[in-house]
C-alpha positions as CSV (number, residue, x, y, z in Angstrom):
1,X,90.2,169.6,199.6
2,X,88.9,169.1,203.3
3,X,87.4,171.9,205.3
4,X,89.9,174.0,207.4
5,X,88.5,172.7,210.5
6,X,88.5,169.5,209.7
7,X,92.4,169.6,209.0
8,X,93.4,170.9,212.2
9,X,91.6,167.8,214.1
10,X,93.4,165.9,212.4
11,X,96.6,167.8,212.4
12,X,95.9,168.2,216.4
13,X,95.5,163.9,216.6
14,X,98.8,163.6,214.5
15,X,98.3,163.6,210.8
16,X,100.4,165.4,209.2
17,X,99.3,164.6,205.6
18,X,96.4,167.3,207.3
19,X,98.9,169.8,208.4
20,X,100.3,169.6,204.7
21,X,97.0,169.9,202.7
22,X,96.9,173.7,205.4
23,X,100.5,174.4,204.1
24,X,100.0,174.0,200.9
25,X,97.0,175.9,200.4
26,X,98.3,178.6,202.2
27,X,101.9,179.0,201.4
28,X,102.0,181.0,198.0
29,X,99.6,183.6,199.9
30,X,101.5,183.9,203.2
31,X,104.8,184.0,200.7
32,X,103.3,187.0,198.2
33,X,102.7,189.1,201.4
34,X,105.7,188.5,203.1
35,X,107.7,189.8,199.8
36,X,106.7,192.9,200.0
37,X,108.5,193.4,203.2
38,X,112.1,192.0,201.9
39,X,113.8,191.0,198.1
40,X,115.7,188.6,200.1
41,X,114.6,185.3,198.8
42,X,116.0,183.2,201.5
43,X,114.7,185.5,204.5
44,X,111.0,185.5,202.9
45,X,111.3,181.9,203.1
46,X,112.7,181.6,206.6
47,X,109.5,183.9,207.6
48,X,107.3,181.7,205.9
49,X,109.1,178.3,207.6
50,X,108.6,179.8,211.1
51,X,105.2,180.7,210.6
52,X,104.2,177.2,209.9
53,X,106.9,176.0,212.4
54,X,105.0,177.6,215.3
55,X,101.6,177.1,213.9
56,X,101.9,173.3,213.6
57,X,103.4,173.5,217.2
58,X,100.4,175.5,218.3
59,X,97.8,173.2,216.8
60,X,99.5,169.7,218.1
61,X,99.1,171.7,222.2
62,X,96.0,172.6,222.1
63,X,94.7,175.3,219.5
64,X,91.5,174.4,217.7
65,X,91.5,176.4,215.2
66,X,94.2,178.1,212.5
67,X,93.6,181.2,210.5
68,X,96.4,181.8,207.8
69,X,96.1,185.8,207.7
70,X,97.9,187.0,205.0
71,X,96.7,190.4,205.1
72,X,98.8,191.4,208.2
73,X,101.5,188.6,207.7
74,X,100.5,186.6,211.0
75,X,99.3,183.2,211.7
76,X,96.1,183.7,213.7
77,X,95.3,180.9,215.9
78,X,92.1,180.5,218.1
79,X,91.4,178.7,220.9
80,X,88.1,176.7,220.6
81,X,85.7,177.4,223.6
């Protein structure tokens, strides 16, 4: 596995095989914490789309870096200096 910032350069330049390696290490997290909040199956995962939706959006305009915080349900993203 790559380094996280390593991924989002290359997710920002267009690879998405990148972007996939982040979504797949941080799905099943993201998805545990977002059941706690619903036992609707199909809503959790509609959360968990939209997350990476706007992430991947987020990265390819001009964020440099990605934080997948599972702890408050968010997708942090930081601008690099």
């Amino acid at each position: 596995m790559h380094d996280e910032a390593s991924l989002v350069s290359r997710t920002k330049d267009g690879d998405h095989k990148a972007f996939k390696e982040l979504y797949e290490s941080s799905i099943d997290p993201l998805y545990r914490f977002l059941k706690q909040f619903s036992t609707d199956t199909h809503q959790v995962e509609e959360w968990v789309q939209r997350s990476f939706i706007k992430a991947y959006g987020k990265v390819r305009t001009g964020f440099g870096a990605i934080t997948i915080e599972t702890k408050s349900g968010n997708i942090t993203l930081k601008q690099k200096d």
